[in-house]
LONU-854885 format. One record per residue: residue number from 0; chain; x, y negated, z of N, C-alpha, C in turn. Coordinates in Angstrom, 2 decimals. Atoms other than C-alpha are relative to their C-alpha. Layout:
<rs>
+-----+-------+---------+---------+---------+---------+---------+---------+---------+---------+---------+
|  nr | kette |    n_c1 |    n_c2 |    n_c3 |   ca_c1 |   ca_c2 |   ca_c3 |    c_c1 |    c_c2 |    c_c3 |
+-----+-------+---------+---------+---------+---------+---------+---------+---------+---------+---------+
| NUM |     A |       X |       Y |       Z |       X |       Y |       Z |       X |       Y |       Z |
...
+-----+-------+---------+---------+---------+---------+---------+---------+---------+---------+---------+
</rs>
This chain:
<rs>
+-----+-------+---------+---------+---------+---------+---------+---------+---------+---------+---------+
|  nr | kette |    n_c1 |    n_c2 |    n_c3 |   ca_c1 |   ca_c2 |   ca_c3 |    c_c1 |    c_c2 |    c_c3 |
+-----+-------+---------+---------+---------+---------+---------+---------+---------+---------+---------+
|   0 |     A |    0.42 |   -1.15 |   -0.77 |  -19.11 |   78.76 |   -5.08 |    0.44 |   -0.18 |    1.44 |
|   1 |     A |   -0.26 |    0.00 |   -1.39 |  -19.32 |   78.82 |   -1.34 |    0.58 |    1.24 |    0.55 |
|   2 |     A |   -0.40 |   -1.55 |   -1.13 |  -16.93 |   80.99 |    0.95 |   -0.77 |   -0.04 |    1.42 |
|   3 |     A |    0.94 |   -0.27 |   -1.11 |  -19.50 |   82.65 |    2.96 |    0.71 |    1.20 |    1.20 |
|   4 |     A |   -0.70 |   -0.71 |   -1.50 |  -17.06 |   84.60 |    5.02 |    0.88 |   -0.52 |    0.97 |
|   5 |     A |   -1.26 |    0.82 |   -0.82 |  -15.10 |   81.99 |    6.94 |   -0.78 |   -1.51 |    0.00 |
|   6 |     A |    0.77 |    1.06 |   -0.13 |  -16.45 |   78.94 |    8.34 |    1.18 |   -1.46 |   -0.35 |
|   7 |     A |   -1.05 |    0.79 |    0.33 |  -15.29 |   75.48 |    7.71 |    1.26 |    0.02 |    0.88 |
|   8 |     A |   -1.54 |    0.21 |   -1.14 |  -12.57 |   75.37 |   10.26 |    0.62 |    0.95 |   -0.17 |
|   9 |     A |   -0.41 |   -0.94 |    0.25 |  -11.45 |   78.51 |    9.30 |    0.15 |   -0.42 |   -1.38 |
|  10 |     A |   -1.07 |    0.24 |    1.34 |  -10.71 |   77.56 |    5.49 |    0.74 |   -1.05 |    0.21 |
|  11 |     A |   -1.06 |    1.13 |   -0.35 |   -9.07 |   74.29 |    7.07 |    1.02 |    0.29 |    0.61 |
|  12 |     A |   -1.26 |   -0.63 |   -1.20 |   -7.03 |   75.96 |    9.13 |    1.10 |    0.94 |   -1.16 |
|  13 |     A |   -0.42 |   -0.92 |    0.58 |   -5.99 |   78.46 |    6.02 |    0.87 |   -0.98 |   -1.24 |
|  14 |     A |   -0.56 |    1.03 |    1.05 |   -4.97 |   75.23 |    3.74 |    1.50 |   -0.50 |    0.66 |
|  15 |     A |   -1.38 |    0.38 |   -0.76 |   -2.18 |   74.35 |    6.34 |    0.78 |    0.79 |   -0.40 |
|  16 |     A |   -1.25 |   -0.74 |    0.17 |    1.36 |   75.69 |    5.23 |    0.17 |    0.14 |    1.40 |
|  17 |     A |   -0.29 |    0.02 |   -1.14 |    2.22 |   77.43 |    8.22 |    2.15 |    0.74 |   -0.30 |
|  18 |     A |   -0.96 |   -0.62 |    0.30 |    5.99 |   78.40 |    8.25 |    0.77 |    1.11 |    1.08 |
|  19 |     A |   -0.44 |   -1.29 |   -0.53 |    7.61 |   81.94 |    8.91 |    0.16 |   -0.36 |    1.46 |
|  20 |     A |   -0.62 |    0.04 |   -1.32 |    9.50 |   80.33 |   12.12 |   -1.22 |    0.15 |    0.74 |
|  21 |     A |    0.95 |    0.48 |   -0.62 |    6.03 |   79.03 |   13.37 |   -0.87 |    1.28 |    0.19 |
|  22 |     A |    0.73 |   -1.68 |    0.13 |    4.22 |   82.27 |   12.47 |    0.76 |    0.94 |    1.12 |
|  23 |     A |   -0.60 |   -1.23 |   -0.76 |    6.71 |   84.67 |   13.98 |    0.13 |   -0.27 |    2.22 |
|  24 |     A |    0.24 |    0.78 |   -1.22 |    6.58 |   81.99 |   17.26 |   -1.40 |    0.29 |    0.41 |
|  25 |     A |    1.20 |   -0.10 |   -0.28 |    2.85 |   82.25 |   17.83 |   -0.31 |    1.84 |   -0.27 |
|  26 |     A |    0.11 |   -1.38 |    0.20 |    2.48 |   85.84 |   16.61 |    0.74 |    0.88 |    1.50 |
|  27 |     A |   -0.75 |   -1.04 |   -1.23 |    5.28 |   87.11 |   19.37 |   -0.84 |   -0.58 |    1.27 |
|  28 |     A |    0.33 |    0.34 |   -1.22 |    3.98 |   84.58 |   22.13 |   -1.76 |    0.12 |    0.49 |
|  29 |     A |    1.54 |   -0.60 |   -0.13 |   -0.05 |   85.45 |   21.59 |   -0.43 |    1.06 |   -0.72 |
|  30 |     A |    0.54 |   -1.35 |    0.40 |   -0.22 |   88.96 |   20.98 |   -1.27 |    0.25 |    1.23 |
|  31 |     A |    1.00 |   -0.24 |   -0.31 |   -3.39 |   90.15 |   21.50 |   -1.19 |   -1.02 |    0.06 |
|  32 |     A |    1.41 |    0.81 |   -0.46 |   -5.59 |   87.19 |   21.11 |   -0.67 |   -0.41 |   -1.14 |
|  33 |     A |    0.60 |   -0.47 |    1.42 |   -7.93 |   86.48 |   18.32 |    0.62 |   -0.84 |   -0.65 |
|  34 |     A |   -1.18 |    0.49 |    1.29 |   -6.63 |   85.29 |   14.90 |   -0.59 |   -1.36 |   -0.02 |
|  35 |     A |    0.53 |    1.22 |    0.04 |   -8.76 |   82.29 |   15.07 |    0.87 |   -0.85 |    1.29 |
|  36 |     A |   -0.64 |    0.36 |   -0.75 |   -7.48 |   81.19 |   18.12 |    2.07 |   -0.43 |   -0.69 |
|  37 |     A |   -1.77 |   -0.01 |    0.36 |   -3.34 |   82.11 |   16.66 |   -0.34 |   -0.97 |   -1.05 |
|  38 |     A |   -0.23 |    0.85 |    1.78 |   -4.43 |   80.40 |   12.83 |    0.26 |   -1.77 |    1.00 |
|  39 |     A |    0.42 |    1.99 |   -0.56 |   -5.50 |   76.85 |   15.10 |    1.46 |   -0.31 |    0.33 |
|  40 |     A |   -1.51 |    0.55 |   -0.74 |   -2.58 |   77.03 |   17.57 |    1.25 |    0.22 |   -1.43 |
|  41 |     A |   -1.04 |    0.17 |    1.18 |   -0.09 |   77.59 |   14.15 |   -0.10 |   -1.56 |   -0.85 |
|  42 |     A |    0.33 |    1.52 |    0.79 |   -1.79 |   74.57 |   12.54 |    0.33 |   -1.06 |    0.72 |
|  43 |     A |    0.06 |    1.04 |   -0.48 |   -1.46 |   72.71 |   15.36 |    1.26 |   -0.14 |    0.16 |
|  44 |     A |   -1.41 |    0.00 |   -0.14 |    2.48 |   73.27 |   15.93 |    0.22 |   -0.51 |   -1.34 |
|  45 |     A |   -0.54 |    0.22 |    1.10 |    2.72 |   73.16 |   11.97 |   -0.26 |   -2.14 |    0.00 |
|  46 |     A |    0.42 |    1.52 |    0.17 |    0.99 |   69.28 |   12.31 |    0.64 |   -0.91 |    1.17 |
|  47 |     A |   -0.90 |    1.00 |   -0.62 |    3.41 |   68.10 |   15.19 |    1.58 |   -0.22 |   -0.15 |
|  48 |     A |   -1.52 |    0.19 |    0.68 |    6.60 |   69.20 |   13.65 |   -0.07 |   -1.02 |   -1.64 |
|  49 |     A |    0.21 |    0.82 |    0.80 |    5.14 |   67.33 |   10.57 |    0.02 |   -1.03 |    0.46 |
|  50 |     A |   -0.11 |    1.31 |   -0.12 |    4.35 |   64.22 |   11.94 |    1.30 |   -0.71 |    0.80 |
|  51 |     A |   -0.69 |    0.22 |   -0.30 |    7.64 |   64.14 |   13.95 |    1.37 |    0.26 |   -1.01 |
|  52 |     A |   -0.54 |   -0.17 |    1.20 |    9.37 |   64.60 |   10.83 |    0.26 |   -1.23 |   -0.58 |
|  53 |     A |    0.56 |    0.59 |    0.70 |    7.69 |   61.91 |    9.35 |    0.28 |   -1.44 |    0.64 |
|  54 |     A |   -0.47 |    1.04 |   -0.92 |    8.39 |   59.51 |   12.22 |    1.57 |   -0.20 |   -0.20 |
|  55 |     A |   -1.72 |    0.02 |   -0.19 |   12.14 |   60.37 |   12.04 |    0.36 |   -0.55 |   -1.54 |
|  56 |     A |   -0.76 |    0.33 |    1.29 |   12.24 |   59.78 |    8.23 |   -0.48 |   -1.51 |   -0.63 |
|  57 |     A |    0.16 |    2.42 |   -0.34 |   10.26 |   55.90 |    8.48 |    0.82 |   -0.60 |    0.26 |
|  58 |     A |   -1.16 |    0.76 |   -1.06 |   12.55 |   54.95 |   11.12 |    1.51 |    0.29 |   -0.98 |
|  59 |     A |   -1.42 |   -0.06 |    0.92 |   15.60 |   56.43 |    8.71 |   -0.01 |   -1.27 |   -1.27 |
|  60 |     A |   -0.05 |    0.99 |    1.39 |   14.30 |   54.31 |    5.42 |   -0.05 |   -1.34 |    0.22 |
|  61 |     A |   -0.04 |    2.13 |   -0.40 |   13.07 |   50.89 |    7.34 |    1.64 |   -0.45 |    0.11 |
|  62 |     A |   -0.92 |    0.89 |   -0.16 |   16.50 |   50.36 |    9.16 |    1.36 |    0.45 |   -1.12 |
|  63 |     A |   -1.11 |   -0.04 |    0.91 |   18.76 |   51.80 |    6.40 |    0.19 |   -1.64 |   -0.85 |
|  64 |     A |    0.05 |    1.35 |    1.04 |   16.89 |   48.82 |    4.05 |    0.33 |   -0.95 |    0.87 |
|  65 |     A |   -0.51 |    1.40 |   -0.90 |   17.80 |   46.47 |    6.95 |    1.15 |   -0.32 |    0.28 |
|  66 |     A |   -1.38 |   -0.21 |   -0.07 |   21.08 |   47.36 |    7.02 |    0.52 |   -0.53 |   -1.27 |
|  67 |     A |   -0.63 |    0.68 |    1.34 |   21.61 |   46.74 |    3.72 |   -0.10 |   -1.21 |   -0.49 |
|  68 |     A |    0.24 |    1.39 |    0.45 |   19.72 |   43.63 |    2.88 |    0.66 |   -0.46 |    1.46 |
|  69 |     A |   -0.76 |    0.61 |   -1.19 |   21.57 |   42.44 |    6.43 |    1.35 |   -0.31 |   -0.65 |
|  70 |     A |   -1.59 |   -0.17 |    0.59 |   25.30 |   43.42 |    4.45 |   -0.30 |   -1.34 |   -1.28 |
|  71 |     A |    0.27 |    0.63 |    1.10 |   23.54 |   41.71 |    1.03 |    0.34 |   -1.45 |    0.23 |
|  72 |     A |    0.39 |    1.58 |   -0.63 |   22.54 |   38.33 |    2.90 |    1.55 |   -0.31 |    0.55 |
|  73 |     A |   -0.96 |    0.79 |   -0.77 |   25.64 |   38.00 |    4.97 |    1.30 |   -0.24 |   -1.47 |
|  74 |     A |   -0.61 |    0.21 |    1.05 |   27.77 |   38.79 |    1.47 |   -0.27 |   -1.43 |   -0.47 |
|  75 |     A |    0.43 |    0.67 |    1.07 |   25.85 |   36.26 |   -0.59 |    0.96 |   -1.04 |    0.66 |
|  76 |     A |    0.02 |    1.83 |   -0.86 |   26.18 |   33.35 |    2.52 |    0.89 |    0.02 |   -0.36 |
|  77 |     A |   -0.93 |    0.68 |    0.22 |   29.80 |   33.45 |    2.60 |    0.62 |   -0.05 |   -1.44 |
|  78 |     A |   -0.88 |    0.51 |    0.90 |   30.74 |   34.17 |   -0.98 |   -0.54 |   -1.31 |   -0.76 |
|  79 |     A |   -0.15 |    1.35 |    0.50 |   28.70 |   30.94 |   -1.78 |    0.26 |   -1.27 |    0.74 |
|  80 |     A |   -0.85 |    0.95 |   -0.80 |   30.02 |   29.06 |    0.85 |    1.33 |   -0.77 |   -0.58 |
|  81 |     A |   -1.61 |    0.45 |    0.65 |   33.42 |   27.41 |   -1.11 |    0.54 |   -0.48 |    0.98 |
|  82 |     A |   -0.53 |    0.52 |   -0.75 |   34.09 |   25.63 |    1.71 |    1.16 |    0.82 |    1.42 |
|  83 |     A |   -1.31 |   -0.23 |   -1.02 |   36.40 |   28.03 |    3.62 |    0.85 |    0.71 |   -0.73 |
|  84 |     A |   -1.04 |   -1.04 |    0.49 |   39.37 |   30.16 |    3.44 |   -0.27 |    1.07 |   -0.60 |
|  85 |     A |    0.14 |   -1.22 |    0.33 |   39.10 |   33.06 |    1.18 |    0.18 |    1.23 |    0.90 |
|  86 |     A |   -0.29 |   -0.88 |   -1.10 |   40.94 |   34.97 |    4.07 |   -0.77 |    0.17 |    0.68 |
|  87 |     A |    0.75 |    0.11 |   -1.20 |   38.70 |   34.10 |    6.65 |   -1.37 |    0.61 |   -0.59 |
|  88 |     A |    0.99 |   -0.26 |   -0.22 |   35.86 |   34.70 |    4.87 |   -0.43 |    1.31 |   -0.39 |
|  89 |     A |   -0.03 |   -1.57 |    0.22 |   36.84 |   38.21 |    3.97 |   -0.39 |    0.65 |    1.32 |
|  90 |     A |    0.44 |   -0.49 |   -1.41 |   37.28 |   38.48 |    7.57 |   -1.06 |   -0.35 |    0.71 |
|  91 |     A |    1.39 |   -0.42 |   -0.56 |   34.05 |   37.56 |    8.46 |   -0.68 |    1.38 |   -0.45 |
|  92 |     A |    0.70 |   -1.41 |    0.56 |   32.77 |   40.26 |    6.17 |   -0.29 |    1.13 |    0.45 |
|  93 |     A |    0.01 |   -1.02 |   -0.74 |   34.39 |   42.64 |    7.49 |   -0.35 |    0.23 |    1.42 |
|  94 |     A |    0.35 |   -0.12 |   -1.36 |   33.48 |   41.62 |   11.22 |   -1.59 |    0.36 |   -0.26 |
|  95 |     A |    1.79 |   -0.08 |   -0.29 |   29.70 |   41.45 |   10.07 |   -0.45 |    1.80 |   -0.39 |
|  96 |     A |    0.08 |   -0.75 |    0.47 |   30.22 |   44.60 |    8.04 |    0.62 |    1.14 |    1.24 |
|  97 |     A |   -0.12 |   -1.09 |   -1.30 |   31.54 |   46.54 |   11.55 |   -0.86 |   -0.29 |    0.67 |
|  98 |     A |    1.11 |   -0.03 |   -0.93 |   28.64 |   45.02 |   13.49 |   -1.01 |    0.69 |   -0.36 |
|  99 |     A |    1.45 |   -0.71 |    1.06 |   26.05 |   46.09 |   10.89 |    0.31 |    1.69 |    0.03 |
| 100 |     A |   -0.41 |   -1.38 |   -0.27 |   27.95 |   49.72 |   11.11 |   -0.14 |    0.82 |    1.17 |
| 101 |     A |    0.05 |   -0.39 |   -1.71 |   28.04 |   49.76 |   15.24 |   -1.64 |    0.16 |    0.02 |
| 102 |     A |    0.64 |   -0.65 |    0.06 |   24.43 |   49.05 |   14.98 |   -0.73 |    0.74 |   -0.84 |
| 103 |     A |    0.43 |   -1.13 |    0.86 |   23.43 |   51.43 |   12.20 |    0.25 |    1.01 |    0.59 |
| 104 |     A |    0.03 |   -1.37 |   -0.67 |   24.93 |   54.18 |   14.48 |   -0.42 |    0.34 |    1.20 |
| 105 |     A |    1.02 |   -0.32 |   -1.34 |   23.18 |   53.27 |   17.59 |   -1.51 |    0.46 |   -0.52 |
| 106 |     A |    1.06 |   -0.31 |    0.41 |   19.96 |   53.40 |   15.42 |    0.03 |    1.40 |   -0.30 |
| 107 |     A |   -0.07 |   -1.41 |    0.56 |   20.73 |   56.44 |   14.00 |    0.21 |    1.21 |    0.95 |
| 108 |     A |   -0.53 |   -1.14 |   -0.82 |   21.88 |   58.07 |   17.21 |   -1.88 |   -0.43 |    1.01 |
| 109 |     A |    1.58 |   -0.33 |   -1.10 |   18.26 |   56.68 |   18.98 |   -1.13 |    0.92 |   -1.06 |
| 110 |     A |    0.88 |   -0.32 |    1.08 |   16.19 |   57.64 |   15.72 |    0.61 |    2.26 |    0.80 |
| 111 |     A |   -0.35 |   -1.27 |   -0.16 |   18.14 |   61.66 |   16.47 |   -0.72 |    0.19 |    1.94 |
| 112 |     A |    0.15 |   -0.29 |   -1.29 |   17.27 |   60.89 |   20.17 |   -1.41 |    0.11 |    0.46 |
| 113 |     A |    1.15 |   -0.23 |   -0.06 |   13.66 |   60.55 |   19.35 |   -0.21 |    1.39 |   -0.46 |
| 114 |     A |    0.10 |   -1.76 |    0.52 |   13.78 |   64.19 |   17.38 |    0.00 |    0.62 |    1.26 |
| 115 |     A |   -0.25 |   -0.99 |   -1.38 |   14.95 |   65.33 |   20.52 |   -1.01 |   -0.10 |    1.09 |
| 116 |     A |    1.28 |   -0.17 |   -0.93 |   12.28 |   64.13 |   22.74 |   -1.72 |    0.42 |   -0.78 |
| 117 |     A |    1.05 |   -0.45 |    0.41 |    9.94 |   64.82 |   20.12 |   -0.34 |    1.74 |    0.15 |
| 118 |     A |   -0.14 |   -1.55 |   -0.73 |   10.93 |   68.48 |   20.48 |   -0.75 |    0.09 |    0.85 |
| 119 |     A |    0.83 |   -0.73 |   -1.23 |   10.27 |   68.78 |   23.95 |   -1.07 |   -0.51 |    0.18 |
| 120 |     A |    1.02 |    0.06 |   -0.06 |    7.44 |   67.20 |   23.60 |   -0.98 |    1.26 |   -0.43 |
| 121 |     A |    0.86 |   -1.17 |    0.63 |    5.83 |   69.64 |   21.37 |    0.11 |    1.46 |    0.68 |
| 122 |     A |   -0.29 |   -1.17 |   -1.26 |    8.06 |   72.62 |   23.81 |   -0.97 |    0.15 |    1.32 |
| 123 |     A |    0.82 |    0.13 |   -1.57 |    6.04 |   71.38 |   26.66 |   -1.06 |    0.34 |   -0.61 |
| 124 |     A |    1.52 |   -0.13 |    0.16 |    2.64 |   71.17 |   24.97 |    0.07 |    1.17 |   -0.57 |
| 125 |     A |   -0.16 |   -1.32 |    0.28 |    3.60 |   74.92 |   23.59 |   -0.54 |    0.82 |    1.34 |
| 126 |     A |    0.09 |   -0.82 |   -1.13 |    4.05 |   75.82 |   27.25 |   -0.94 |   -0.12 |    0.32 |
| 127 |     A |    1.12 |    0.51 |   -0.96 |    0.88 |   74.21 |   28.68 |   -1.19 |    0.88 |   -0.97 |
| 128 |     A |    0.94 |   -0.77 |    1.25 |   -1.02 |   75.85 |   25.68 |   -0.13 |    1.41 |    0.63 |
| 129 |     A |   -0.10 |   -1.02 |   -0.49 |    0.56 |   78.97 |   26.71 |   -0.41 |    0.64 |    1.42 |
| 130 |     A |    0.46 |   -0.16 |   -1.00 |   -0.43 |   78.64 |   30.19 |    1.71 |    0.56 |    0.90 |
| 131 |     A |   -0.87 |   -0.22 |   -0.48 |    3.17 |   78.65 |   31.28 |    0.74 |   -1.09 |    0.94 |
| 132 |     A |   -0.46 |    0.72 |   -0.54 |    5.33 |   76.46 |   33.65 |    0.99 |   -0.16 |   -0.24 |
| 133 |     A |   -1.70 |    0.54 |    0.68 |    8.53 |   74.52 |   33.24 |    1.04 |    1.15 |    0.02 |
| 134 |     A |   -1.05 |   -1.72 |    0.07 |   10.27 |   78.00 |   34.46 |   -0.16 |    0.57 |   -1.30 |
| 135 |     A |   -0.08 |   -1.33 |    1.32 |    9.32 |   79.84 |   31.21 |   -0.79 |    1.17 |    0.83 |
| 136 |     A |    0.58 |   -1.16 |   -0.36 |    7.09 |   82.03 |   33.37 |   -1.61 |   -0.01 |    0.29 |
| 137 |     A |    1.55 |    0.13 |   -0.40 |    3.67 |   82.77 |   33.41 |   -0.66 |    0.37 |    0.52 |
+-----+-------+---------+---------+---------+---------+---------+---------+---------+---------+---------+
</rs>
């Protein structure tokens, strides 16, 4: 059966989870304008906090597994190496196992630093939507 009271873009727009925050955001900042207009602009906020989501949680799973098979590989080399000191080659371990840690937390601190410009990305294209300027005034 066809819904003959709402056009396609209007039941596409109604399939998007939009959430309360996003709702109560668009609702306060476009009062008065039509619902078609508010449903789009909700869908469209709801589909850039998604895909910046989605970016942040790739970038979390690739270099975690790189981190690890990095720890795996450097394990294997030296414990089948026989040829050195047991000591020493603990202490490589642990040197490779603080490098692999230093950068796991630069990644992890750029991966948080992309969230953050992803934000204002989406803040800005809020404002420009809104017809507002970097002041907050329109």
């Amino acid at each position: 059966m066809t819904d003959t009271n709402h056009t396609p873009k209007e039941r596409e727009t109604e399939i998007v989870h939009v959430s309360p925050e996003t709702n109560a955001l668009v609702e306060q900042e476009m009062t008065g304008q039509d619902e078609q207009i508010k449903a789009e602009t909700k869908a469209l906020v709801e589909a850039i906090k998604k895909r910046a989501q989605s970016e942040i949680e790739n970038a979390q799973t690739i270099t975690q597994d790189a981190y690890l098979t990095a720890v795996r590989s450097a394990r294997e080399a030296v414990e089948n190496n026989q040829l050195l000191d047991p000591k020493r080659i603990e202490h490589s371990v642990e040197m490779i196992q603080r490098d692999v840690q230093d950068n796991w937390q630069k990644t992890v601190d750029e991966i948080a630093a992309l969230g953050d410009r992803l934000q204002e990305a989406a803040q800005v294209a809020w404002d420009i939507l809104m017809g507002e300027d970097y002041s907050g005034k329109k």
